[in-house]
mmCIF entry with sequence, helices, sheets and N, C-alpha, C, O atoms, coordinates in Angstrom:
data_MODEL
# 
_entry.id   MODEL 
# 
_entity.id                         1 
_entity.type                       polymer 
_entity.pdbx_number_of_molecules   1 
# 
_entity_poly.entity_id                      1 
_entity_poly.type                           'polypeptide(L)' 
_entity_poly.nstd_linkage                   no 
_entity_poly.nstd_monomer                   no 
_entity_poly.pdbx_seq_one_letter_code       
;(UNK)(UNK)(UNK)(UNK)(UNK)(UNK)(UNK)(UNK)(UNK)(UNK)(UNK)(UNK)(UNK)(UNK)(UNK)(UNK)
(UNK)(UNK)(UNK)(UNK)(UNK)(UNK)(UNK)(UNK)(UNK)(UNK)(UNK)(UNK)(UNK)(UNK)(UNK)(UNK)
(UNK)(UNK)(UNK)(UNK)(UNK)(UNK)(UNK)(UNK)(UNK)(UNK)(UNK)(UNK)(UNK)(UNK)(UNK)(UNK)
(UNK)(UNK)
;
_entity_poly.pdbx_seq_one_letter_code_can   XXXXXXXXXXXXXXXXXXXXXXXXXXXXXXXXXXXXXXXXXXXXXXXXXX 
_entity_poly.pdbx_strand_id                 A 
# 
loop_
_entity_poly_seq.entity_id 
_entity_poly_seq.num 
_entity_poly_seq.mon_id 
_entity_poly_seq.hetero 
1 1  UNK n 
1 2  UNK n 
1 3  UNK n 
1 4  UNK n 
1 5  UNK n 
1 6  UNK n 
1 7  UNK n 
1 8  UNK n 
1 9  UNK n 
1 10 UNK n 
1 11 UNK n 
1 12 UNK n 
1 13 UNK n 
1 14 UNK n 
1 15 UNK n 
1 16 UNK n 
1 17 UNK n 
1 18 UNK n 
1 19 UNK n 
1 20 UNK n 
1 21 UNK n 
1 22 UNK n 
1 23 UNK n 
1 24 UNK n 
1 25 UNK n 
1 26 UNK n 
1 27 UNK n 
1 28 UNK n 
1 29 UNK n 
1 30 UNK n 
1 31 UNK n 
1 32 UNK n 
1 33 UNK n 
1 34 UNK n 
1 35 UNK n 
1 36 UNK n 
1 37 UNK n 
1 38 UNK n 
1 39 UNK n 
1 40 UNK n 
1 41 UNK n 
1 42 UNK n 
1 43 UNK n 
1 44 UNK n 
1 45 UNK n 
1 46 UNK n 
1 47 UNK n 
1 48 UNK n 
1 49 UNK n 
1 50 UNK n 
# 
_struct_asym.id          A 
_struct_asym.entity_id   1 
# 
loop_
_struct_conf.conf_type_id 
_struct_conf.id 
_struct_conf.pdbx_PDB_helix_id 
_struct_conf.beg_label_comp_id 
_struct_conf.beg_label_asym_id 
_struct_conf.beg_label_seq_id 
_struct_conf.pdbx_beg_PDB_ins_code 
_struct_conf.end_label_comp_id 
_struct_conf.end_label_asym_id 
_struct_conf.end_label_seq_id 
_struct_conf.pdbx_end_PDB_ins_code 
_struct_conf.beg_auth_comp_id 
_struct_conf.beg_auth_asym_id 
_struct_conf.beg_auth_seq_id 
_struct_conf.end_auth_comp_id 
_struct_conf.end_auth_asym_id 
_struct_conf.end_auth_seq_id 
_struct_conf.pdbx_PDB_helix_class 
_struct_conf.details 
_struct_conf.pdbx_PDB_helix_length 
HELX_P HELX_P1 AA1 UNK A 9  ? UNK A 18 ? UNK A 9  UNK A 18 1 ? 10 
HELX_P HELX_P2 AA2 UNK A 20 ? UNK A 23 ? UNK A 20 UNK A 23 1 ? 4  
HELX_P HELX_P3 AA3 UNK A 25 ? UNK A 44 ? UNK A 25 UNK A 44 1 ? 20 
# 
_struct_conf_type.id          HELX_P 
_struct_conf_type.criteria    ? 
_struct_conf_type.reference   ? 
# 
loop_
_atom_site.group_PDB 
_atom_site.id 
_atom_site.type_symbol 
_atom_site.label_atom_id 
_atom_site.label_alt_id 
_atom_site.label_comp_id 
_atom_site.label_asym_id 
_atom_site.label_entity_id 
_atom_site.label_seq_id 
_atom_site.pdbx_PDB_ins_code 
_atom_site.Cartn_x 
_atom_site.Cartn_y 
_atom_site.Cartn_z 
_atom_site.occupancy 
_atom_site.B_iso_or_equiv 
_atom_site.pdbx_formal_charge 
_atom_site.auth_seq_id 
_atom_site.auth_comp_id 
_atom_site.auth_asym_id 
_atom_site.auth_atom_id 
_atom_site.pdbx_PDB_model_num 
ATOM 1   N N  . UNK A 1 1  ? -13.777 -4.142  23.449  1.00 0.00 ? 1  UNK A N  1 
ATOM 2   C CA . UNK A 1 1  ? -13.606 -5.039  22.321  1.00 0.00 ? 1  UNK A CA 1 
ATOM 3   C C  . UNK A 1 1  ? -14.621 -6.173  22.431  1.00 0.00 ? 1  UNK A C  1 
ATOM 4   O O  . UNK A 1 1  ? -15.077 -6.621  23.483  1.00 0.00 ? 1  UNK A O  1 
ATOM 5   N N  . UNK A 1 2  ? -14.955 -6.635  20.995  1.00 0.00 ? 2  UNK A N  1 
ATOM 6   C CA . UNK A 1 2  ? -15.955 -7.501  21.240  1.00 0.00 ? 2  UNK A CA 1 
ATOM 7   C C  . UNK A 1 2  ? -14.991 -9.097  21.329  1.00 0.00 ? 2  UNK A C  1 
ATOM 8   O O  . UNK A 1 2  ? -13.861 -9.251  20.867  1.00 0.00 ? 2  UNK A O  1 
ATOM 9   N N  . UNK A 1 3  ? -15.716 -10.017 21.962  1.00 0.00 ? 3  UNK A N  1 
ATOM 10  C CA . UNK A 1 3  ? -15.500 -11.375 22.061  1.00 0.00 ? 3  UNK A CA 1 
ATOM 11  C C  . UNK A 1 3  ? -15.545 -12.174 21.096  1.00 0.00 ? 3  UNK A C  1 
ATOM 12  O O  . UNK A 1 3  ? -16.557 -12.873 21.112  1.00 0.00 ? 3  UNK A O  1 
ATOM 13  N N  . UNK A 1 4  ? -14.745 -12.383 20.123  1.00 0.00 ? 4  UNK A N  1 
ATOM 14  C CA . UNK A 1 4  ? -15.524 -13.539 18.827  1.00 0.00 ? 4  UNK A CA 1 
ATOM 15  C C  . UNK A 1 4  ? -15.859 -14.581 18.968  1.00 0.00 ? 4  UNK A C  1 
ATOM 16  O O  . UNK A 1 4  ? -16.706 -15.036 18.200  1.00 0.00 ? 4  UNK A O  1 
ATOM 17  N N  . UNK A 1 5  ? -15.337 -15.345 19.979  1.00 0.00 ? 5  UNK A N  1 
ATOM 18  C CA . UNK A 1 5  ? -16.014 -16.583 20.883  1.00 0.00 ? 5  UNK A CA 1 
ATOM 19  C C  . UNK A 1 5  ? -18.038 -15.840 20.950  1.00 0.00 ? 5  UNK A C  1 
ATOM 20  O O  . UNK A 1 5  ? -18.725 -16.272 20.025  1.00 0.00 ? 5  UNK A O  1 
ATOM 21  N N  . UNK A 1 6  ? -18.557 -15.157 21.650  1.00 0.00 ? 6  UNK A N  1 
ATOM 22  C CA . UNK A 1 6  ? -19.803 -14.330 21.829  1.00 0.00 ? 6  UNK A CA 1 
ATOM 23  C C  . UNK A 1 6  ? -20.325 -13.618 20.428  1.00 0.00 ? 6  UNK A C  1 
ATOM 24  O O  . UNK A 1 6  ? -21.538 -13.657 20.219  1.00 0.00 ? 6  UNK A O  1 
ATOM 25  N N  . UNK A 1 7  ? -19.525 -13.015 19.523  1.00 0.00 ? 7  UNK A N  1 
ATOM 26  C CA . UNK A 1 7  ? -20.106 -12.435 18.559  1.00 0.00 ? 7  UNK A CA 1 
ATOM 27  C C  . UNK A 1 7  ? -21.336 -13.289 17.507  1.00 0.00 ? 7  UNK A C  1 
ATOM 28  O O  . UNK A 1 7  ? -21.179 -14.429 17.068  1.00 0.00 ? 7  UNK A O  1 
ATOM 29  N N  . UNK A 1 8  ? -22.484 -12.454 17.274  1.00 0.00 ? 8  UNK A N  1 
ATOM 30  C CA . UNK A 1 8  ? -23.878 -13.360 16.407  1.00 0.00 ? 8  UNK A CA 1 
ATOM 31  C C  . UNK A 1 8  ? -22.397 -13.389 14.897  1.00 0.00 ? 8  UNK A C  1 
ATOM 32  O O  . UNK A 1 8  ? -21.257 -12.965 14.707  1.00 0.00 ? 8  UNK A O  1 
ATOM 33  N N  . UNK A 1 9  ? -23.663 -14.338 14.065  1.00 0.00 ? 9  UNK A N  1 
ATOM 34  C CA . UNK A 1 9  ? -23.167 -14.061 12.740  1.00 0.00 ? 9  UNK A CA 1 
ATOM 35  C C  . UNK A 1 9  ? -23.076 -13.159 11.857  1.00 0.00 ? 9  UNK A C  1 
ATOM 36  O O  . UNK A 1 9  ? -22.425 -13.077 10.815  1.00 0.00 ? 9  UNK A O  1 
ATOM 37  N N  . UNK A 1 10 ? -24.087 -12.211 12.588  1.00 0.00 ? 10 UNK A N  1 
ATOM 38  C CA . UNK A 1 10 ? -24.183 -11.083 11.660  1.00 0.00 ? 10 UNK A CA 1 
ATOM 39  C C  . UNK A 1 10 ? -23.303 -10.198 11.967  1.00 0.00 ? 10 UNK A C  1 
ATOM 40  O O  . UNK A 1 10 ? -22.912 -9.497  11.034  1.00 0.00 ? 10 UNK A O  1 
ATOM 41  N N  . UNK A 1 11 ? -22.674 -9.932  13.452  1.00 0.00 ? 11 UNK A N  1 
ATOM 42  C CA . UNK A 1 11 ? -21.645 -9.759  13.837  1.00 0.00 ? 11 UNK A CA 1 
ATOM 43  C C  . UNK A 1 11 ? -20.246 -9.647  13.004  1.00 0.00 ? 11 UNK A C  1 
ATOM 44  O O  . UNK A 1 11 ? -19.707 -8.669  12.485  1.00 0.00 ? 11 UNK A O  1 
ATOM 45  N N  . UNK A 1 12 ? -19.867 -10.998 13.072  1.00 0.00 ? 12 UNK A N  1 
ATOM 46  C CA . UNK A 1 12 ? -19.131 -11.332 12.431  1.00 0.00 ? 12 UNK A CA 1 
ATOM 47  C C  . UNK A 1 12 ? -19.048 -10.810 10.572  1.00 0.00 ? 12 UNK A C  1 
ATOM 48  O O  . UNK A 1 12 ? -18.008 -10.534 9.973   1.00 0.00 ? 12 UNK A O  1 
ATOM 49  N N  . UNK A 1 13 ? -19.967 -10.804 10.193  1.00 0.00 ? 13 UNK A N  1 
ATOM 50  C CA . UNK A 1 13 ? -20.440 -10.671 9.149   1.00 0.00 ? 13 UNK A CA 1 
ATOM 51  C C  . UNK A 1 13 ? -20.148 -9.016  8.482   1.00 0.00 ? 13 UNK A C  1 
ATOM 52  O O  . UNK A 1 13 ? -19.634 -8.702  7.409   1.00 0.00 ? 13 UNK A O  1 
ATOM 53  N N  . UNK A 1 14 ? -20.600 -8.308  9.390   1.00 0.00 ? 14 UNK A N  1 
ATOM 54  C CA . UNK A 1 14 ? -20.279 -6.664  9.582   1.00 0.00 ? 14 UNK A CA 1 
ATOM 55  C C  . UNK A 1 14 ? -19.220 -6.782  9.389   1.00 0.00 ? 14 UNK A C  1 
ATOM 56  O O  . UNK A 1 14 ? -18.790 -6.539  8.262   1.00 0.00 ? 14 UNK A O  1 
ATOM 57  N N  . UNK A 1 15 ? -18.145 -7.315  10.694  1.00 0.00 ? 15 UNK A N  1 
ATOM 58  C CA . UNK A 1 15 ? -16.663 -7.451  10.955  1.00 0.00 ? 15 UNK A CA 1 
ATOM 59  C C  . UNK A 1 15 ? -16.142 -7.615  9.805   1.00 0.00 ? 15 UNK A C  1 
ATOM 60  O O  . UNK A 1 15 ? -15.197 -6.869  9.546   1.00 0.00 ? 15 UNK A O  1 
ATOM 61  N N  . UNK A 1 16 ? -16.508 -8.477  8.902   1.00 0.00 ? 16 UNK A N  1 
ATOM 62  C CA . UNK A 1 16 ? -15.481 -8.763  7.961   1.00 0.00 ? 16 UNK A CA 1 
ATOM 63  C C  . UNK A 1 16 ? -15.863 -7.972  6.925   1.00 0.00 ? 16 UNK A C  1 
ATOM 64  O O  . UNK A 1 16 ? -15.063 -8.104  5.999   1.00 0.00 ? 16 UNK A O  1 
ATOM 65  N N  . UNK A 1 17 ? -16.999 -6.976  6.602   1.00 0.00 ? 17 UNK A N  1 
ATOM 66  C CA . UNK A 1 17 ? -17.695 -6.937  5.833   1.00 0.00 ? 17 UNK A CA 1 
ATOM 67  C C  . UNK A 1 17 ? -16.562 -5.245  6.273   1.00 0.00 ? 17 UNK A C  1 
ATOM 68  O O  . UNK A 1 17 ? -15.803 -4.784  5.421   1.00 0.00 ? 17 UNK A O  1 
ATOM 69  N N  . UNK A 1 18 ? -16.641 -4.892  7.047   1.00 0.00 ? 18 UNK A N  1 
ATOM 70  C CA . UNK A 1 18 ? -15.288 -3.854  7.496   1.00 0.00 ? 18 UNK A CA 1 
ATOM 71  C C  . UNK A 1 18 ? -14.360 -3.832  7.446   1.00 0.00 ? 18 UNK A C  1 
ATOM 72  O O  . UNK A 1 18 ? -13.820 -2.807  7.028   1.00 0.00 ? 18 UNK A O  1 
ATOM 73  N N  . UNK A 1 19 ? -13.460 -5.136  7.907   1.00 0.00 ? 19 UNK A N  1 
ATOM 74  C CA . UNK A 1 19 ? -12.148 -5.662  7.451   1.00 0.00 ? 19 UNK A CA 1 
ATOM 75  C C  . UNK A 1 19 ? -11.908 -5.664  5.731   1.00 0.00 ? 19 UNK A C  1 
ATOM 76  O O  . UNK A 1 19 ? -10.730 -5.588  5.380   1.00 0.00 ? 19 UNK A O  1 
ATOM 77  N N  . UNK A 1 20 ? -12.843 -5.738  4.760   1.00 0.00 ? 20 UNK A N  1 
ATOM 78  C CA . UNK A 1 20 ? -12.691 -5.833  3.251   1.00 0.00 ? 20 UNK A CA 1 
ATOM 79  C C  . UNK A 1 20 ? -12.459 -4.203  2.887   1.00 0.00 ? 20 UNK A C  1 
ATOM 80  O O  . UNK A 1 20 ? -11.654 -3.520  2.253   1.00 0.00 ? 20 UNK A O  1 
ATOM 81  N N  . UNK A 1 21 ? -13.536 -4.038  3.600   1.00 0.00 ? 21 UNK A N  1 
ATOM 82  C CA . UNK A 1 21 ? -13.618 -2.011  2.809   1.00 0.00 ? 21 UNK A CA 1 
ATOM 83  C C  . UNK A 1 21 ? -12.033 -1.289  4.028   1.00 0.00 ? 21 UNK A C  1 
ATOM 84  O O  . UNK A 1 21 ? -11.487 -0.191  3.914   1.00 0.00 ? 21 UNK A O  1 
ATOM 85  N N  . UNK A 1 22 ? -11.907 -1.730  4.439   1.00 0.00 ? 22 UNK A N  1 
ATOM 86  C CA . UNK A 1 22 ? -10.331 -1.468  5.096   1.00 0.00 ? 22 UNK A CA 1 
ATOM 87  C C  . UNK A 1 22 ? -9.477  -1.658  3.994   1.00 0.00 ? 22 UNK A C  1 
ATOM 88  O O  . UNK A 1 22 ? -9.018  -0.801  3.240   1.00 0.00 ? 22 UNK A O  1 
ATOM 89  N N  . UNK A 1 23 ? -9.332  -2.742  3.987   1.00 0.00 ? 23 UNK A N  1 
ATOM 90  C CA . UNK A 1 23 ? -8.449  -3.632  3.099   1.00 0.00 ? 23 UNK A CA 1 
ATOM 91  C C  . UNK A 1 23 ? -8.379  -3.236  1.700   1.00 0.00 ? 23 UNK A C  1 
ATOM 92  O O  . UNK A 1 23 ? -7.330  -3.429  1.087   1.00 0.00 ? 23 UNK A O  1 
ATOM 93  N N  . UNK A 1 24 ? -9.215  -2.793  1.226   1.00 0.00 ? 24 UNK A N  1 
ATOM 94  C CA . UNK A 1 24 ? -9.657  -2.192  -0.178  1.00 0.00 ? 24 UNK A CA 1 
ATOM 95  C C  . UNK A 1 24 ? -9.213  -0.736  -0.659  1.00 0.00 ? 24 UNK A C  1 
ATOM 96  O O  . UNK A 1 24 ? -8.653  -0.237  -1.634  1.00 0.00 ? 24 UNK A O  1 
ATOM 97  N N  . UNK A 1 25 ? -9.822  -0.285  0.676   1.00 0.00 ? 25 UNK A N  1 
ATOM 98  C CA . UNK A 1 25 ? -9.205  1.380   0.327   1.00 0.00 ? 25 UNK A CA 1 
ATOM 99  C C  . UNK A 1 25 ? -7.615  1.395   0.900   1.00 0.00 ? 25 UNK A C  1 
ATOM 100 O O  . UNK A 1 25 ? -6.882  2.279   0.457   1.00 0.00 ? 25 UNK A O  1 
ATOM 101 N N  . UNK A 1 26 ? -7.149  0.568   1.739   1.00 0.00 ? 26 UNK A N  1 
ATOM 102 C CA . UNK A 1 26 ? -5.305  0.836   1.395   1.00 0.00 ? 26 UNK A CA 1 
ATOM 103 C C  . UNK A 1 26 ? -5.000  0.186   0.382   1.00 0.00 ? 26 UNK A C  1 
ATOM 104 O O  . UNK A 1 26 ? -3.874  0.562   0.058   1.00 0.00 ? 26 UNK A O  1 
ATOM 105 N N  . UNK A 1 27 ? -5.492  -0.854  -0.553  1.00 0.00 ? 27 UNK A N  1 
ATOM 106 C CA . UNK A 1 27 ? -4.696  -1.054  -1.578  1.00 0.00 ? 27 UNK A CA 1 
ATOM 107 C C  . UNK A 1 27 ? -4.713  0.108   -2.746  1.00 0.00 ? 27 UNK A C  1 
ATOM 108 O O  . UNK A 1 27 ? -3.854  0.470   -3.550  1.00 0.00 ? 27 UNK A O  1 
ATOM 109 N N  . UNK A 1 28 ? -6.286  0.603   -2.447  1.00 0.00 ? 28 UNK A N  1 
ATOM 110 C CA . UNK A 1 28 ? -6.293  1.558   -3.436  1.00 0.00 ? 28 UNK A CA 1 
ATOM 111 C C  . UNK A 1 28 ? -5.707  2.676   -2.973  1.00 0.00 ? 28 UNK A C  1 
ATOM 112 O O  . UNK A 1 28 ? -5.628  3.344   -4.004  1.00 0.00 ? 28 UNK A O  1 
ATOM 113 N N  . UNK A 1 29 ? -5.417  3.084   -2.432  1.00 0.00 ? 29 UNK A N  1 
ATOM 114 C CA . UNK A 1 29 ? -4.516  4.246   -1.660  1.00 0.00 ? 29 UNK A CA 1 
ATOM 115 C C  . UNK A 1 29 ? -2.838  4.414   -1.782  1.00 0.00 ? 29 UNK A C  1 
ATOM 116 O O  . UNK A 1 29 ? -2.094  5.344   -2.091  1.00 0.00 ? 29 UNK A O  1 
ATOM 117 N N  . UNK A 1 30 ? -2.666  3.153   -1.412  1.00 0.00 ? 30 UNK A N  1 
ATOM 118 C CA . UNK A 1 30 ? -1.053  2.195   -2.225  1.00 0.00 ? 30 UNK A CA 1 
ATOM 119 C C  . UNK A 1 30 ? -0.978  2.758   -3.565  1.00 0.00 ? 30 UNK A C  1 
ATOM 120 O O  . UNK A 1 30 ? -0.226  3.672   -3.905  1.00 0.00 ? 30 UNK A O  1 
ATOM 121 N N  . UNK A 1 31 ? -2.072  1.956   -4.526  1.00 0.00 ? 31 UNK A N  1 
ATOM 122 C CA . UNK A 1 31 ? -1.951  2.432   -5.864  1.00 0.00 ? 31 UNK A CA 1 
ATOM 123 C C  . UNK A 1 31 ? -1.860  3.788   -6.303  1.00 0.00 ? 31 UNK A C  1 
ATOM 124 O O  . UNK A 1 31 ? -0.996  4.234   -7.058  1.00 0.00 ? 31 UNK A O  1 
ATOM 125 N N  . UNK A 1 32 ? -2.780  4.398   -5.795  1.00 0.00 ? 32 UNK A N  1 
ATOM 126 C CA . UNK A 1 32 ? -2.663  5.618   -6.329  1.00 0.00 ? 32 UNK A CA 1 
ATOM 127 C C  . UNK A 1 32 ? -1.496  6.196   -5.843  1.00 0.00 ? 32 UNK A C  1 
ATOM 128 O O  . UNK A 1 32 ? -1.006  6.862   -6.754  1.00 0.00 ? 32 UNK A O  1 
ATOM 129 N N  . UNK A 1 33 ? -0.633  6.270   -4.554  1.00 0.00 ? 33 UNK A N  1 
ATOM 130 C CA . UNK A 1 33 ? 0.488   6.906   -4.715  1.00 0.00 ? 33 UNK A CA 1 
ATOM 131 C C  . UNK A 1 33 ? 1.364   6.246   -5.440  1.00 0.00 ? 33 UNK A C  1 
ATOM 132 O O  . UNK A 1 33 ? 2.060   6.942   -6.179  1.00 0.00 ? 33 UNK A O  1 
ATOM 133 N N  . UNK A 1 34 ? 1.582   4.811   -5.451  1.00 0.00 ? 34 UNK A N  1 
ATOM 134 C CA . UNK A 1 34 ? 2.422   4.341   -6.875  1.00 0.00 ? 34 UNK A CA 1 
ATOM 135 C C  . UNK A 1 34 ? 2.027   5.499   -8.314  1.00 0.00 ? 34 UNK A C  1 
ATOM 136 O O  . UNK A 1 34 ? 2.894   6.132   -8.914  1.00 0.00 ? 34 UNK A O  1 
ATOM 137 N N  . UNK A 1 35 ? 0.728   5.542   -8.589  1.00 0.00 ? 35 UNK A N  1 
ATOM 138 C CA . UNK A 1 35 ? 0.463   5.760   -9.882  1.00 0.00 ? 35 UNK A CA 1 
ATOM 139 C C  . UNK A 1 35 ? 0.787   7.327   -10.105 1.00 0.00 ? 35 UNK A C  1 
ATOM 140 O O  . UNK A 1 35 ? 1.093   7.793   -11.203 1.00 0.00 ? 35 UNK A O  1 
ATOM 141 N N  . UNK A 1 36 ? 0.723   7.765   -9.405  1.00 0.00 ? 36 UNK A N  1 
ATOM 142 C CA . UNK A 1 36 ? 1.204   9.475   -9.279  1.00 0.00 ? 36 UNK A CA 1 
ATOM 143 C C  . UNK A 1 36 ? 3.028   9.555   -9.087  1.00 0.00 ? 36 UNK A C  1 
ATOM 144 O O  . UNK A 1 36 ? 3.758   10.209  -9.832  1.00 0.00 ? 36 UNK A O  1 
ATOM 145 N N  . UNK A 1 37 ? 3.380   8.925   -8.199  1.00 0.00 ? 37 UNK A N  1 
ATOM 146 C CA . UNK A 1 37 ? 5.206   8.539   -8.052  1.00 0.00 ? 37 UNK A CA 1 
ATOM 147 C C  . UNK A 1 37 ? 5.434   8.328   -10.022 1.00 0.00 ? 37 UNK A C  1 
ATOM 148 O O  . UNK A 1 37 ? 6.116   9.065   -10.733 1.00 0.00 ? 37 UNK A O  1 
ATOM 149 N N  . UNK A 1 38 ? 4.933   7.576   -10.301 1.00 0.00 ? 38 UNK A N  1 
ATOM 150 C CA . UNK A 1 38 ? 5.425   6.793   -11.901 1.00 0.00 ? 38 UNK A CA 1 
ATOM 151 C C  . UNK A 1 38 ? 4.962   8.233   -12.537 1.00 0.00 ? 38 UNK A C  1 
ATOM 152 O O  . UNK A 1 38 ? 5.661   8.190   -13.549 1.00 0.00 ? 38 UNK A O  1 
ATOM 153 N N  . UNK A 1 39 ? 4.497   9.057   -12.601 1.00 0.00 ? 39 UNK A N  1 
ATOM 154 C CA . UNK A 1 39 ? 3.543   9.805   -13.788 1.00 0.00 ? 39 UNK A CA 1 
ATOM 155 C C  . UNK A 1 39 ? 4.343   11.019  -13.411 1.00 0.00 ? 39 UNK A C  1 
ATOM 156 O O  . UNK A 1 39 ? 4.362   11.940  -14.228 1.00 0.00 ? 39 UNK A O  1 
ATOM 157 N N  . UNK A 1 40 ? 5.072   11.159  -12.176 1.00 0.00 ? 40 UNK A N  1 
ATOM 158 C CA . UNK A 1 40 ? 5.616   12.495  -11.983 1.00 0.00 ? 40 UNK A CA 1 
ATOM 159 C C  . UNK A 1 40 ? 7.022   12.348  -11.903 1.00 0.00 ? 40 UNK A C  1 
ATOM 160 O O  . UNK A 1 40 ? 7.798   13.304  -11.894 1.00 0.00 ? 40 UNK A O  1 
ATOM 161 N N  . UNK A 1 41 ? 7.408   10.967  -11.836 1.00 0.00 ? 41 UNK A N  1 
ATOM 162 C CA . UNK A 1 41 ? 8.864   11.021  -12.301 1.00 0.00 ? 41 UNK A CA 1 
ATOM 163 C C  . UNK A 1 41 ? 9.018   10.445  -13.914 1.00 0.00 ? 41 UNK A C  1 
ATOM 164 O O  . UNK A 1 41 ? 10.057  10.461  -14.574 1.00 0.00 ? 41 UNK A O  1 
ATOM 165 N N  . UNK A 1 42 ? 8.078   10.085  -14.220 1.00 0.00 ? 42 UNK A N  1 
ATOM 166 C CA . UNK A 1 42 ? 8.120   9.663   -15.910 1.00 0.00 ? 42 UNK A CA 1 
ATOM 167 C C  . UNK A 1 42 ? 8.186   10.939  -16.681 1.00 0.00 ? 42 UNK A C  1 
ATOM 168 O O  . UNK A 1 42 ? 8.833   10.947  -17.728 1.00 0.00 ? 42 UNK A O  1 
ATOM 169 N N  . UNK A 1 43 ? 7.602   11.981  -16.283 1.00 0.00 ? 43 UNK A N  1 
ATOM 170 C CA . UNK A 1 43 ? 7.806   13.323  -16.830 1.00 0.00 ? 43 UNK A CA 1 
ATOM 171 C C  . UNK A 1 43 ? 9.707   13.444  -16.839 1.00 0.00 ? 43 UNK A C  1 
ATOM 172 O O  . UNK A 1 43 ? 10.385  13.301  -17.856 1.00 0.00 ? 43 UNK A O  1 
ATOM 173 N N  . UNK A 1 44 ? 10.242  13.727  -15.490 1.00 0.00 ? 44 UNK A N  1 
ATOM 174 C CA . UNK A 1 44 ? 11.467  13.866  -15.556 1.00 0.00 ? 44 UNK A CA 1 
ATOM 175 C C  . UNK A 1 44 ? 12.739  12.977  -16.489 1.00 0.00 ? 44 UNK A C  1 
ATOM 176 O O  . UNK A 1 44 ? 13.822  13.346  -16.945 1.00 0.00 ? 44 UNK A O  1 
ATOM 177 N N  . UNK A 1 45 ? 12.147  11.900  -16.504 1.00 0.00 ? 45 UNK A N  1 
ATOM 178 C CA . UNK A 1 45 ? 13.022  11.056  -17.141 1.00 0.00 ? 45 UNK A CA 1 
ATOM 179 C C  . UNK A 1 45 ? 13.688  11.119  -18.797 1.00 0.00 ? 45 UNK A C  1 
ATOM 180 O O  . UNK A 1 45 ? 14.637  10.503  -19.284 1.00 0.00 ? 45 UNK A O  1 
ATOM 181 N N  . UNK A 1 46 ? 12.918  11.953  -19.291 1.00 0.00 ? 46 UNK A N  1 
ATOM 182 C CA . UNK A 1 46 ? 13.988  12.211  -20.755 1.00 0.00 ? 46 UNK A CA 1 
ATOM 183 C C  . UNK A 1 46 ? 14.251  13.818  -20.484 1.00 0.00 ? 46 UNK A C  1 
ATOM 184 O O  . UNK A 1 46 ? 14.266  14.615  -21.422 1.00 0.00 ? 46 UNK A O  1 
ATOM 185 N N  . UNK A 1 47 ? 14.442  14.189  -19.213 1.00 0.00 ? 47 UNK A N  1 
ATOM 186 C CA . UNK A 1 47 ? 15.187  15.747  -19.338 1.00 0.00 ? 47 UNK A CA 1 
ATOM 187 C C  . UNK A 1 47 ? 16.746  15.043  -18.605 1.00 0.00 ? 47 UNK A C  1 
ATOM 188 O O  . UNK A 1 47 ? 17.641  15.849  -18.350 1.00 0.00 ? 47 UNK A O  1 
ATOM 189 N N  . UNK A 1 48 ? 16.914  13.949  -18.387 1.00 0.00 ? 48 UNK A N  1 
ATOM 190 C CA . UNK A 1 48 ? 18.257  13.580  -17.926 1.00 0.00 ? 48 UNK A CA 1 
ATOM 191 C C  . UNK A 1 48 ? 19.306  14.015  -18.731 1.00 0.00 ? 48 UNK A C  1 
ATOM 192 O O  . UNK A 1 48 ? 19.361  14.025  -19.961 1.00 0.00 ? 48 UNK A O  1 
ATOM 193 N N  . UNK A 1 49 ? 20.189  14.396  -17.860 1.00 0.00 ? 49 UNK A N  1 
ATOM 194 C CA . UNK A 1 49 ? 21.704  14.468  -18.830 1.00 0.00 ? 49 UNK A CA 1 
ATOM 195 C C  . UNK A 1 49 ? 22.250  13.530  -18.512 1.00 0.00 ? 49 UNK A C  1 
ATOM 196 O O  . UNK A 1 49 ? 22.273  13.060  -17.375 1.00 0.00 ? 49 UNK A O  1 
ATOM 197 N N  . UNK A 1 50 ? 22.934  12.990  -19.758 1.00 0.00 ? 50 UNK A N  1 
ATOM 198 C CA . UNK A 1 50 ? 23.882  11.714  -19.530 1.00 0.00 ? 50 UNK A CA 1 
ATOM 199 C C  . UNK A 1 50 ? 24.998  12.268  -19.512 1.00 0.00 ? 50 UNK A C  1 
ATOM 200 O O  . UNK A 1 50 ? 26.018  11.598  -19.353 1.00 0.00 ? 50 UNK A O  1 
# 
């Protein structure tokens, strides 16, 4: 592991610049199984019997 006390700026810079595209693709990853959950039970929802 690197030291962040020791790490350059550009370092750092990468780091976070990794930490975002992390951060980015689980939200978008989140979403899309939200958006598929809603679209495949929205189908089911007027075959209900009351």
């Amino acid at each position: 592991m690197s030291d962040p006390v020791r790490e350059s700026p550009d370092q750092a810079k990468a780091r976070r610049g990794r930490n975002i595209a992390l951060a980015l693709g689980l939200v978008l990853f989140i979403v899309l199984i939200f958006v598929v959950t809603i679209v495949r039970l929205g189908a089911n929802v007027t075959e209900r019997p009351f």
